[in-house]
KEVOVO-875791 format. One line per field, with one value per atom (N, C-alpha, C): y, z, x; atom name; residue in three letters. Coordinates in steps of 0.05 Angstrom, whole numbers, always signed. Layout:
# residues N
c2 c(Y, ...)
c3 c(Z, ...)
c1 c(X, ...)
a c(CA, ...)
r c(ALA, ...)
# end
This chain:
# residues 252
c2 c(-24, +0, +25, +38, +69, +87, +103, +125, +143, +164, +201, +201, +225, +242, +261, +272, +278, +277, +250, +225, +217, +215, +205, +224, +250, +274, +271, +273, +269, +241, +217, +203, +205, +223, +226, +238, +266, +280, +252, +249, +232, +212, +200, +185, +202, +225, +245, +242, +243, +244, +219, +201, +178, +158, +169, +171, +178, +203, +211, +197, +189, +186, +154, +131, +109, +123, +140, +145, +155, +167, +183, +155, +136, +112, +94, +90, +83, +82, +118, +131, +129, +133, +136, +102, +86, +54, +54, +64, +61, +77, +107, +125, +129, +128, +134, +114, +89, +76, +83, +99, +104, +119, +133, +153, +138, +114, +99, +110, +108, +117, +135, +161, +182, +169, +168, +160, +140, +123, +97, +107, +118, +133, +152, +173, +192, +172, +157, +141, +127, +117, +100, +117, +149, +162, +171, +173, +175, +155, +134, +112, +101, +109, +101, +120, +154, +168, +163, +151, +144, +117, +103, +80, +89, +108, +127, +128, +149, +169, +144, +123, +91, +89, +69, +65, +65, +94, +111, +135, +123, +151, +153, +176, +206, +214, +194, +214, +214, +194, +197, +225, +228, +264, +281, +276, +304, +303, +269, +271, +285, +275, +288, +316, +337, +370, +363, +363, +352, +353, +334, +333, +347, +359, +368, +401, +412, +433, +438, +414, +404, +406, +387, +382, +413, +433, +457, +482, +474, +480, +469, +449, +433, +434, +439, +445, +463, +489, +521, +531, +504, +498, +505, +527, +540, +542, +547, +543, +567, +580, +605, +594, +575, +565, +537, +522, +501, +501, +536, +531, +553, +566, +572, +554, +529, +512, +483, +495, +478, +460, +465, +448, +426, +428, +405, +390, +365, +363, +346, +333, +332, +354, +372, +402, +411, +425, +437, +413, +389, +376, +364, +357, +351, +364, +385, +406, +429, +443, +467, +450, +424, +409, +395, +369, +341, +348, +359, +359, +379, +392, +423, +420, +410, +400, +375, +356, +334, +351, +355, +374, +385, +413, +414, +398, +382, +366, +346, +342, +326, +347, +368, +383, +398, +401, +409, +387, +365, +343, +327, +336, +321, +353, +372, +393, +394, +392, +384, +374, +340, +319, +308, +325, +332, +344, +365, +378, +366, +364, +343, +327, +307, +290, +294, +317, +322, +345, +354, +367, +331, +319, +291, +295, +299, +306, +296, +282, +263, +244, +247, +237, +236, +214, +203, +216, +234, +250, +289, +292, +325, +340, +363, +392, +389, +397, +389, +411, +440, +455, +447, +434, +420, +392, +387, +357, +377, +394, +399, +411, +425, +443, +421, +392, +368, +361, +365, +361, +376, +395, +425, +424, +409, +409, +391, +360, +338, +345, +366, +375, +400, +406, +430, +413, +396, +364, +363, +349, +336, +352, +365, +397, +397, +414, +425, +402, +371, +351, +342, +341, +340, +361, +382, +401, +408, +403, +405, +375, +358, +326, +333, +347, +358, +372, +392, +416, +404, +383, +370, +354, +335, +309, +329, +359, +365, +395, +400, +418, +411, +390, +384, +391, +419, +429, +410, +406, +394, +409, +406, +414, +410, +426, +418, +403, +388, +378, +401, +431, +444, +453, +466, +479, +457, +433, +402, +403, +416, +414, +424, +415, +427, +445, +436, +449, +426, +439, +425, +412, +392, +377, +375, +380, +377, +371, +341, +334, +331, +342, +329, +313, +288, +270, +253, +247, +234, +260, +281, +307, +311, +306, +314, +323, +338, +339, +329, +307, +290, +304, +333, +346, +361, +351, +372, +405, +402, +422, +403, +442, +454, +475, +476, +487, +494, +529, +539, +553, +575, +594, +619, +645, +670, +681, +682, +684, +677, +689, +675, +666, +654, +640, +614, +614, +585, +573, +543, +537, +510, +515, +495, +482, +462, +446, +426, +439, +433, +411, +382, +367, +357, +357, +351, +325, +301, +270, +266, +279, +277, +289, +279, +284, +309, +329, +345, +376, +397, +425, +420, +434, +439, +469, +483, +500, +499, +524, +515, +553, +549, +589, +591, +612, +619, +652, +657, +683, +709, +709, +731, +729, +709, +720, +720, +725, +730, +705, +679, +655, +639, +641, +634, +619, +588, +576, +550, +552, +534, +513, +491, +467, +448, +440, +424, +394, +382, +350, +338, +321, +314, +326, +349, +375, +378, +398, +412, +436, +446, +480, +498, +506, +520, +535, +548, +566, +574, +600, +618, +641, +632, +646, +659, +690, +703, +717, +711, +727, +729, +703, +707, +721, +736, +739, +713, +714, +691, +695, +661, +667, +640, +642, +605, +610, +606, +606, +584, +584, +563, +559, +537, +539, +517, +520, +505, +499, +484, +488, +502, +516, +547, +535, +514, +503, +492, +508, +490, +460, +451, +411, +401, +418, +406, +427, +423, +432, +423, +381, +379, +382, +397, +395, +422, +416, +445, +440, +453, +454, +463, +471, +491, +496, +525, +531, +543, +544, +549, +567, +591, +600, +610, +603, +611, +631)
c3 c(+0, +0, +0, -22, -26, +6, +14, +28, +13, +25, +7, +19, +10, +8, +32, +33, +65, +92, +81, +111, +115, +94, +97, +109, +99, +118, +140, +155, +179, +194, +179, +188, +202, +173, +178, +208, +207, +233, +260, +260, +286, +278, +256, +260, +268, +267, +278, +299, +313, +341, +353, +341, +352, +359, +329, +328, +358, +350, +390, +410, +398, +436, +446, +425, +418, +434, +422, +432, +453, +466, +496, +512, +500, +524, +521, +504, +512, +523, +524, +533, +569, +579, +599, +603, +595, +606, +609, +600, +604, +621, +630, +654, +676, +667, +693, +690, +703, +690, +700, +731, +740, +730, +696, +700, +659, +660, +636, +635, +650, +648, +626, +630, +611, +578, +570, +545, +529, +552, +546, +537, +558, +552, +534, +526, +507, +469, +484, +462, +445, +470, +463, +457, +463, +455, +425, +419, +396, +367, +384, +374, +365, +381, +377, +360, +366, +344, +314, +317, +287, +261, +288, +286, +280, +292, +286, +259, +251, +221, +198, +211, +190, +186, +206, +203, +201, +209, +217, +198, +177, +149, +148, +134, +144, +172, +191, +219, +230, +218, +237, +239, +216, +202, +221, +231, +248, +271, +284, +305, +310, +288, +280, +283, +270, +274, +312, +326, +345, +365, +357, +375, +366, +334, +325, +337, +348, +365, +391, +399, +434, +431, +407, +408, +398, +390, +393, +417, +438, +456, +475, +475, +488, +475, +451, +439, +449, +446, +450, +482, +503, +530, +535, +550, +556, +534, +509, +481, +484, +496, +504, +523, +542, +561, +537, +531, +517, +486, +469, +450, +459, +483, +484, +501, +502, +503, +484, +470, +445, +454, +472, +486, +512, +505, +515, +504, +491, +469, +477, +500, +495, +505, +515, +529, +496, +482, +455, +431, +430, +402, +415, +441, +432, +435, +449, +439, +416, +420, +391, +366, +370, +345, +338, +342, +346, +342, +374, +380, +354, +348, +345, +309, +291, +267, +261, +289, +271, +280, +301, +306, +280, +268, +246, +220, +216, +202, +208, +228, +233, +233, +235, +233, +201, +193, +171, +156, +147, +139, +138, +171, +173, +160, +168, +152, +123, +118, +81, +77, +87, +74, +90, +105, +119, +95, +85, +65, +46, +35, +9, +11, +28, +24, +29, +47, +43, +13, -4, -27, -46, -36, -51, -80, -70, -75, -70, -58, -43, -67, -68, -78, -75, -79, -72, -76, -97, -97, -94, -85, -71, -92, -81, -104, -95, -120, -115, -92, -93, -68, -36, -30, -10, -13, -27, -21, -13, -29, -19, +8, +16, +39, +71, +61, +76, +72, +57, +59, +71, +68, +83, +113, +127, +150, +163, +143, +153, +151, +137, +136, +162, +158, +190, +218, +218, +245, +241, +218, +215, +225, +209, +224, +250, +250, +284, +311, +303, +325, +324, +291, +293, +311, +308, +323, +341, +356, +391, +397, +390, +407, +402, +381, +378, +399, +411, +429, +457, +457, +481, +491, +477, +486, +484, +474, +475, +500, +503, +513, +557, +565, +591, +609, +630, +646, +672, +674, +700, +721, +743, +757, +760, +772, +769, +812, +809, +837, +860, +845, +868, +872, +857, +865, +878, +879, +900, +922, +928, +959, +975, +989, +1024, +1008, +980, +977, +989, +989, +992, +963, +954, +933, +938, +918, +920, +896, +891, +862, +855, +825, +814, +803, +817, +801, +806, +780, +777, +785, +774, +773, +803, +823, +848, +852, +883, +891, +915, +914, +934, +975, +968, +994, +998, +1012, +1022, +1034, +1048, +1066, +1068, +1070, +1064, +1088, +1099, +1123, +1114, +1118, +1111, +1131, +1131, +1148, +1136, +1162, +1141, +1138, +1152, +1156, +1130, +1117, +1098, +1077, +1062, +1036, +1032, +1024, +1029, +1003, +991, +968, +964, +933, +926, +895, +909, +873, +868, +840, +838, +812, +817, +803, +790, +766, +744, +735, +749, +738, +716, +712, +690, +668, +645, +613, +600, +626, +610, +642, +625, +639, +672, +696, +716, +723, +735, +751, +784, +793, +831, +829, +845, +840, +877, +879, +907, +893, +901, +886, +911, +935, +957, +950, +934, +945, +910, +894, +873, +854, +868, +861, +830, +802, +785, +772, +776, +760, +742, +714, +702, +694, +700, +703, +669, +659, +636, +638, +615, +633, +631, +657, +662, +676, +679, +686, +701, +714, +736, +748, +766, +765, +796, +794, +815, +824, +852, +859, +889, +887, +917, +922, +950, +967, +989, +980, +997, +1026, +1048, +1065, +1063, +1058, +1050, +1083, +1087, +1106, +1126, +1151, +1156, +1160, +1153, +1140, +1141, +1131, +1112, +1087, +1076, +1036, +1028, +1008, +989, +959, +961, +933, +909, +902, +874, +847, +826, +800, +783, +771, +765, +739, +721, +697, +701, +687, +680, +685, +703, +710, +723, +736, +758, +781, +784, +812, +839, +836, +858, +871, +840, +855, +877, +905, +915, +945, +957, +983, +999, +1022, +1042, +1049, +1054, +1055, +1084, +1101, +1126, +1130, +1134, +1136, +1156, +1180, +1213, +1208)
c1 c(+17, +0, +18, +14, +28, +21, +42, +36, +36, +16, +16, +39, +55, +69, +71, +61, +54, +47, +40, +41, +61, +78, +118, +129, +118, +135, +129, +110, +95, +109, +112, +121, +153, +164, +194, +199, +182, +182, +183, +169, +168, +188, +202, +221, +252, +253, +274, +276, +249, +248, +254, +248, +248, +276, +291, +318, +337, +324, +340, +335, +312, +295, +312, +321, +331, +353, +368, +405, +401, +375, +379, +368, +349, +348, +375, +397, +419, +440, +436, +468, +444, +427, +407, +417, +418, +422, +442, +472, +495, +505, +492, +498, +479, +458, +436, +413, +419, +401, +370, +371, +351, +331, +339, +317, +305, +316, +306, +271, +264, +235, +221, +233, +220, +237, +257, +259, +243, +230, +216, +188, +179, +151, +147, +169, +164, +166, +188, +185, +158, +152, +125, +106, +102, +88, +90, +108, +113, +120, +118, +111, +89, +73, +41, +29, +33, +26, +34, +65, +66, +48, +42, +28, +3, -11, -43, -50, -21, -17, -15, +0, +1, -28, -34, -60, -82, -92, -117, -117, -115, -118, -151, -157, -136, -135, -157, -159, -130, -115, -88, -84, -77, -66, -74, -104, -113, -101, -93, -77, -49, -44, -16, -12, -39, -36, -39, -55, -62, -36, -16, +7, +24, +26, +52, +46, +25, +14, +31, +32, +26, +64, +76, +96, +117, +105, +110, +120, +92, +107, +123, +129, +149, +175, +181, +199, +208, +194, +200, +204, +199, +200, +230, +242, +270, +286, +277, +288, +312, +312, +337, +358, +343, +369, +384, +368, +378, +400, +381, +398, +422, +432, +441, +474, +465, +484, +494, +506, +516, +539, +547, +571, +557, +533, +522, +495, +505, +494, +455, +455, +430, +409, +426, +406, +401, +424, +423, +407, +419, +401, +368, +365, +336, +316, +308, +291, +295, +319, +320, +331, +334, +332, +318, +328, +315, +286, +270, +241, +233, +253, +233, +233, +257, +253, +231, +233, +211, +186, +184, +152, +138, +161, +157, +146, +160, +151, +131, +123, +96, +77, +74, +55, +46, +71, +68, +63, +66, +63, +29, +30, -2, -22, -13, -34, -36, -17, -16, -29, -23, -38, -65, -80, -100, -119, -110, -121, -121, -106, -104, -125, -122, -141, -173, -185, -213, -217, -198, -202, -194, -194, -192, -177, -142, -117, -94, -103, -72, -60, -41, -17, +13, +24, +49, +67, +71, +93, +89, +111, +110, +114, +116, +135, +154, +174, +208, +208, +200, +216, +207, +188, +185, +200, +210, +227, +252, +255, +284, +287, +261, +265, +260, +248, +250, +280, +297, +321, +342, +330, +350, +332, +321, +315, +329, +340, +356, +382, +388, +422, +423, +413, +416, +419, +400, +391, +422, +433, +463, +481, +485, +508, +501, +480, +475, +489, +478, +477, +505, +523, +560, +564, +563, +582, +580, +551, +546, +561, +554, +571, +601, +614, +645, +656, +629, +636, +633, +611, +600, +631, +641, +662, +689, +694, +719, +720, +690, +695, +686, +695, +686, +708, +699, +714, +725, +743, +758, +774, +771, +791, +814, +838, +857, +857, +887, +884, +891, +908, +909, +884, +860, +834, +814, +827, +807, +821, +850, +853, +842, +827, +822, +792, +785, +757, +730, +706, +687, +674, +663, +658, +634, +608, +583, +577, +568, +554, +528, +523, +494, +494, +474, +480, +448, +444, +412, +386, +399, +375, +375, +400, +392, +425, +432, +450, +453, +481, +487, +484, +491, +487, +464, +449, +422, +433, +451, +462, +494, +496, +530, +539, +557, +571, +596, +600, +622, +620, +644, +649, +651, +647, +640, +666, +684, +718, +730, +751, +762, +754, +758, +751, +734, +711, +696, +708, +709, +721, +704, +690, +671, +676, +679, +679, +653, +639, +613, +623, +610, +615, +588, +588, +562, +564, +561, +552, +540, +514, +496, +504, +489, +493, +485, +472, +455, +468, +460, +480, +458, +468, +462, +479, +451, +469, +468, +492, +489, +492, +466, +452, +442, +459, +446, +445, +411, +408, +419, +414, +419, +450, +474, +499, +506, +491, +498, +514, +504, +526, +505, +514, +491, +515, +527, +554, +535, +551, +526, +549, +550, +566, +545, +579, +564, +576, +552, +553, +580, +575, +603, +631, +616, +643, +638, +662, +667, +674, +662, +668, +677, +689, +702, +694, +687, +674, +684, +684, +707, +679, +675, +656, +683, +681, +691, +682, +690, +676, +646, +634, +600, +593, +571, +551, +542, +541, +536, +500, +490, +464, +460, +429, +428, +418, +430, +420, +403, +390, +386, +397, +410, +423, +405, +399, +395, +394, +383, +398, +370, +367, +343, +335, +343, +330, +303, +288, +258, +261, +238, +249, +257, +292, +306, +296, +266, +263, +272, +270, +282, +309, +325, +355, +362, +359, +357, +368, +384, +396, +395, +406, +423, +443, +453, +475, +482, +499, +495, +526, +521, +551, +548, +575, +574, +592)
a c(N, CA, C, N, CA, C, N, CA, C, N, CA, C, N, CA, C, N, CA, C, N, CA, C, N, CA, C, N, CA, C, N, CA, C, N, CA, C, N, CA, C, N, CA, C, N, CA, C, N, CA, C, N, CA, C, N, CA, C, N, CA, C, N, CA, C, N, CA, C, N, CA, C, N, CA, C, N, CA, C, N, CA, C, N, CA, C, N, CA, C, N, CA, C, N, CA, C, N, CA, C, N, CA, C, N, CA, C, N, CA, C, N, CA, C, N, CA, C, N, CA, C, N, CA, C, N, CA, C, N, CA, C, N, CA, C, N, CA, C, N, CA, C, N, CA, C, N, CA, C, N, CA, C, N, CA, C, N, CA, C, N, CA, C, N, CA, C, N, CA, C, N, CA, C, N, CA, C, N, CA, C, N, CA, C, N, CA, C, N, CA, C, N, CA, C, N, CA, C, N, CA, C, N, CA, C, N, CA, C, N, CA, C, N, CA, C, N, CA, C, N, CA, C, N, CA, C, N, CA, C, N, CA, C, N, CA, C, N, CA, C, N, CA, C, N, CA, C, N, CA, C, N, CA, C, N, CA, C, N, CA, C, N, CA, C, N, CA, C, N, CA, C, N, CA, C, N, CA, C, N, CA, C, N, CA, C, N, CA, C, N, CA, C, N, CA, C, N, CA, C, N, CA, C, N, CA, C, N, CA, C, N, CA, C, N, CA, C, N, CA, C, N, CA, C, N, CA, C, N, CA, C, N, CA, C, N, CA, C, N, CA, C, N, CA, C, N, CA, C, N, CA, C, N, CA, C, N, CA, C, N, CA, C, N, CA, C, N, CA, C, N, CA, C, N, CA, C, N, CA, C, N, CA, C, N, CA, C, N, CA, C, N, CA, C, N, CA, C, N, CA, C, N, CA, C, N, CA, C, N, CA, C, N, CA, C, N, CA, C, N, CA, C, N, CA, C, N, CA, C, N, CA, C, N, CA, C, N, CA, C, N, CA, C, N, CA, C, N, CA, C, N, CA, C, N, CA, C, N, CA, C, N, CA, C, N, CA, C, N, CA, C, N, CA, C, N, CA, C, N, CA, C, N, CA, C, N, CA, C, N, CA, C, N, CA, C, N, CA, C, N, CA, C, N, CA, C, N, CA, C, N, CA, C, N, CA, C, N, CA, C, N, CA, C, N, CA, C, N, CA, C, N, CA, C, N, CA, C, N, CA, C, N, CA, C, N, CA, C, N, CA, C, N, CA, C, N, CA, C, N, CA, C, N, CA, C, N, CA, C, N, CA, C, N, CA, C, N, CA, C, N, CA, C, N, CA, C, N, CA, C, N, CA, C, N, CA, C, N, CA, C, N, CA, C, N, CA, C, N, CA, C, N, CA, C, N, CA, C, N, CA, C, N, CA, C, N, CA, C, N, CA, C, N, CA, C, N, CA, C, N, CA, C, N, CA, C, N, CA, C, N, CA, C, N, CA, C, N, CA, C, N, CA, C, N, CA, C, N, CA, C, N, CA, C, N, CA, C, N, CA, C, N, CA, C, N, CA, C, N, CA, C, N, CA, C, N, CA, C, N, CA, C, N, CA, C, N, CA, C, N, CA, C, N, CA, C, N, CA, C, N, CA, C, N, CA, C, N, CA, C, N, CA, C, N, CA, C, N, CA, C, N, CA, C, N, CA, C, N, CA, C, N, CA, C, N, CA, C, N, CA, C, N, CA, C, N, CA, C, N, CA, C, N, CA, C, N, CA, C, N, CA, C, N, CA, C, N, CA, C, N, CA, C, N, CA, C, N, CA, C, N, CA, C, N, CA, C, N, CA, C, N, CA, C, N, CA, C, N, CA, C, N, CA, C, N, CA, C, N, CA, C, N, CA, C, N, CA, C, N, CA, C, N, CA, C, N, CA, C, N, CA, C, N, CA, C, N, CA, C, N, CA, C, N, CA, C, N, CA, C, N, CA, C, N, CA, C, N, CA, C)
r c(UNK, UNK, UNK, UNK, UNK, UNK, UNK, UNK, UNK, UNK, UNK, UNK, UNK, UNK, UNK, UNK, UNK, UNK, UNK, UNK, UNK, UNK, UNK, UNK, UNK, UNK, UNK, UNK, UNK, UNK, UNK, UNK, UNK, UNK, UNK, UNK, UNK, UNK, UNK, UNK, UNK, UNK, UNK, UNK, UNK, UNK, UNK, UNK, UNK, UNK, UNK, UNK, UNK, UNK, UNK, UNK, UNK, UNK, UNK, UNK, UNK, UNK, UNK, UNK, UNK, UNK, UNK, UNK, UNK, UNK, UNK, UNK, UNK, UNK, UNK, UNK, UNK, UNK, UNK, UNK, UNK, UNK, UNK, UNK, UNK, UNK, UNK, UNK, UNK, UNK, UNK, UNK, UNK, UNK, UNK, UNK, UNK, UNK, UNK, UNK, UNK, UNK, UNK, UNK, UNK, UNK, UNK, UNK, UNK, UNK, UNK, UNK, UNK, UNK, UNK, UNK, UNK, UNK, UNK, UNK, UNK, UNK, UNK, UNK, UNK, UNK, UNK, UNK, UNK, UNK, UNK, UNK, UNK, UNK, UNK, UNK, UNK, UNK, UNK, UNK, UNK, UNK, UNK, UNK, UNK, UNK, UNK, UNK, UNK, UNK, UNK, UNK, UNK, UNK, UNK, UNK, UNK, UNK, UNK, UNK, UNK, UNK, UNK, UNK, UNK, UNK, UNK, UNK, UNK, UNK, UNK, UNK, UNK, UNK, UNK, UNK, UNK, UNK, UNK, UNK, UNK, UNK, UNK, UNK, UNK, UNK, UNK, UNK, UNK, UNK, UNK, UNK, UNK, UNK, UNK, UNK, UNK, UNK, UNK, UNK, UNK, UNK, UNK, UNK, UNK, UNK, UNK, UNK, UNK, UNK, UNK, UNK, UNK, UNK, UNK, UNK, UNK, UNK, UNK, UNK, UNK, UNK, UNK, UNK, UNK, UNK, UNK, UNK, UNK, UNK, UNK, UNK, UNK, UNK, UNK, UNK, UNK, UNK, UNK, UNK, UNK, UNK, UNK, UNK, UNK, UNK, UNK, UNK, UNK, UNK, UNK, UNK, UNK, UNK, UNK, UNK, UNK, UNK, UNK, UNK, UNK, UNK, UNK, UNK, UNK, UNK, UNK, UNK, UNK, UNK, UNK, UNK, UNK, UNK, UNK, UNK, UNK, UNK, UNK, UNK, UNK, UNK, UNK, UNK, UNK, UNK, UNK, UNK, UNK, UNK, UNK, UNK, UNK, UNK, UNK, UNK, UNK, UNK, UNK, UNK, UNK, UNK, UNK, UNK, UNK, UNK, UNK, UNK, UNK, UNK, UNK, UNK, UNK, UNK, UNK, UNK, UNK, UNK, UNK, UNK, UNK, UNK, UNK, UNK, UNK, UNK, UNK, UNK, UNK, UNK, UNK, UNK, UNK, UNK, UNK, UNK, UNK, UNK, UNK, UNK, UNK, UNK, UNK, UNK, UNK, UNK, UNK, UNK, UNK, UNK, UNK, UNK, UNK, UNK, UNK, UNK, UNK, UNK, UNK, UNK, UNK, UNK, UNK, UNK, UNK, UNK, UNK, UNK, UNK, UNK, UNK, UNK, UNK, UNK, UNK, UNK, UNK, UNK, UNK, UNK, UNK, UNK, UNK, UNK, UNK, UNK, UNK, UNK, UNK, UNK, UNK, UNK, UNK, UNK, UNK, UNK, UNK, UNK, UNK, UNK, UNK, UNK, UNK, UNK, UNK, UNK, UNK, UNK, UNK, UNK, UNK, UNK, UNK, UNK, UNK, UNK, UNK, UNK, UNK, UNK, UNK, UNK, UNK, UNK, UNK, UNK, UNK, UNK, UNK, UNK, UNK, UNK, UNK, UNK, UNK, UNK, UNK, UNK, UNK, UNK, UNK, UNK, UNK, UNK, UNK, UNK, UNK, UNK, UNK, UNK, UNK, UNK, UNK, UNK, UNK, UNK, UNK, UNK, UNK, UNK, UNK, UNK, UNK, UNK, UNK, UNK, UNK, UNK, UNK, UNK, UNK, UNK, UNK, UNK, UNK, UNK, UNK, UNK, UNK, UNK, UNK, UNK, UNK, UNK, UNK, UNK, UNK, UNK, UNK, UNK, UNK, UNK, UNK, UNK, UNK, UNK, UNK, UNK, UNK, UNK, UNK, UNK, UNK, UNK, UNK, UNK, UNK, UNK, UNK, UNK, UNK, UNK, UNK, UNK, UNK, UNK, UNK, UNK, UNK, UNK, UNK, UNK, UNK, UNK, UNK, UNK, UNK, UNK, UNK, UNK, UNK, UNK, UNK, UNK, UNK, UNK, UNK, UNK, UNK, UNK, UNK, UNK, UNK, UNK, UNK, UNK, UNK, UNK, UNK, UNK, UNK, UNK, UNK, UNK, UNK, UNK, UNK, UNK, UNK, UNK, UNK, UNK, UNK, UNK, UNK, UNK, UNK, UNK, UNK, UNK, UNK, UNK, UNK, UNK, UNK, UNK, UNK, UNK, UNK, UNK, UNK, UNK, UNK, UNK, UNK, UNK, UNK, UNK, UNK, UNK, UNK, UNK, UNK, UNK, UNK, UNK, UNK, UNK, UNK, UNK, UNK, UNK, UNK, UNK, UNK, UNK, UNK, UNK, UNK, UNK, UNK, UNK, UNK, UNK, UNK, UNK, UNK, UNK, UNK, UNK, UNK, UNK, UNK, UNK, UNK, UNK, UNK, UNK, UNK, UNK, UNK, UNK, UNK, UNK, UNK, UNK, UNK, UNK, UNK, UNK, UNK, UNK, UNK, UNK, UNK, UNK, UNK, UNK, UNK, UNK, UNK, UNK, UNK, UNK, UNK, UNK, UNK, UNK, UNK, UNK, UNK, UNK, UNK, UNK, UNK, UNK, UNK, UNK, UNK, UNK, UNK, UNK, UNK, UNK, UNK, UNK, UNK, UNK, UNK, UNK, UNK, UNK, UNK, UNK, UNK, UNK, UNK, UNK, UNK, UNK, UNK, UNK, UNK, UNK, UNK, UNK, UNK, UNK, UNK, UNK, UNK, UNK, UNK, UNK, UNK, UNK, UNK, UNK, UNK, UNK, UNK, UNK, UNK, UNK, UNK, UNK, UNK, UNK, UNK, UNK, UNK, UNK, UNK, UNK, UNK, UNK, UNK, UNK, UNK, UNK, UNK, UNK, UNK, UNK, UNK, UNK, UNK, UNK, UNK, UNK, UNK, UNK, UNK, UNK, UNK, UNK, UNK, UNK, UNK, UNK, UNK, UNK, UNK, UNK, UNK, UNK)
# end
């Protein structure tokens, strides 16, 4: 059985996505296995919608505008924090890419051939400038996702061993941080090395002392509290999501 033409687009879109969603539940099984969960489910969601658009012509299609809506704003969900980190590649490729090119194309795809088919028009092949401009959406995906994983595996900050002596060490790790509460002193120099376990950016933000350090995955970041106020802070990481990563800070 032929597919229209615009059901393939529609299809493609969600196979973009799906693409990722495959490499984020692998690299998620080989580093965190705990949070296999969401890759599995978004998967399957997107799985089944593609399964709809297969088999449920034309209503699939309306599903398809339907989610490729829904899947819009989830895309565009911290689209300033995310594409503004290209040196960490699943923050930067799966929403301002990944999500946000197949979205595109499931939406545009199922509206096309939505139409088409109640003006009883549907057919298998496109206009060349929409094949090509389906092609110049898969070469940008290509570029964009090489040179953030280039920037991601070359660009991971480490400490050196003199800024780990005699500092305090606090990691994120599994969307949380290993210390609830932190004890410094207001005297002298407090000295913190914030260590990032996970695959994806964290920050460690205490807003009253002006502390906003954005740690990328895998990395590590240095941080000198001078003479803080003595007080109790809250520190935590300020990205849409990681609400539960959040602490206390206690300076005598």
């Amino acid at each position: 059985m032929s597919i229209p033409f615009y059901t393939r687009i529609a299809l493609l879109g969600l196979g973009i996505y799906l693409a990722f969603v495959v490499g984020l539940f692998a690299v998620t099984l080989a580093l965190q296995p705990s949070e296999w969960e969401y890759p599995l489910i978004v998967g399957g969601i997107a799985g089944g919608v593609a399964l709809t658009i297969y088999l449920w012509r034309p209503w699939g299609l309306v599903v398809g505008i339907a989610v490729g809506l829904i899947g819009i704003t989830f895309s565009l969900d911290s689209f300033s924090e995310n594409v503004g980190s290209p040196d960490s590649f699943f923050d930067f490729a799966y929403r301002p890419v990944f999500a946000l090119a197949g979205t595109l194309l499931l939406l545009g795809g199922s509206s096309a051939g939505a139409v088409q088919h109640f003006r009883h028009r549907t057919s298998t092949q496109g206009p060349r400038p929409v094949v090509a401009a389906v092609f110049g959406v898969l070469a940008v995906v290509v570029i964009l996702s090489v040179t953030s994983a280039i920037l991601t595996f070359s660009g991971v900050d480490k400490i050196s061993a003199a800024e780990r002596e005699g500092a305090t060490t606090i990691s994120a790790v599994d969307f949380k941080f290993d210390q609830s509460s932190l004890g410094v002193s207001s005297e002298g120099t407090a000295r913190l090395v914030l260590s990032n376990r996970d695959f994806i950016v964290h920050t460690f933000t205490i807003e009253e002392l002006d502390v906003d350090t954005k740690i990328g995955p895998r990395g590590e970041r240095f941080v000198v509290l001078k003479s803080p106020p003595p007080g109790t802070y809250q520190f935590f990481c300020r990205i849409t999501g990681h609400e539960a990563m959040r602490g206390t800070l206690h300076v005598r």
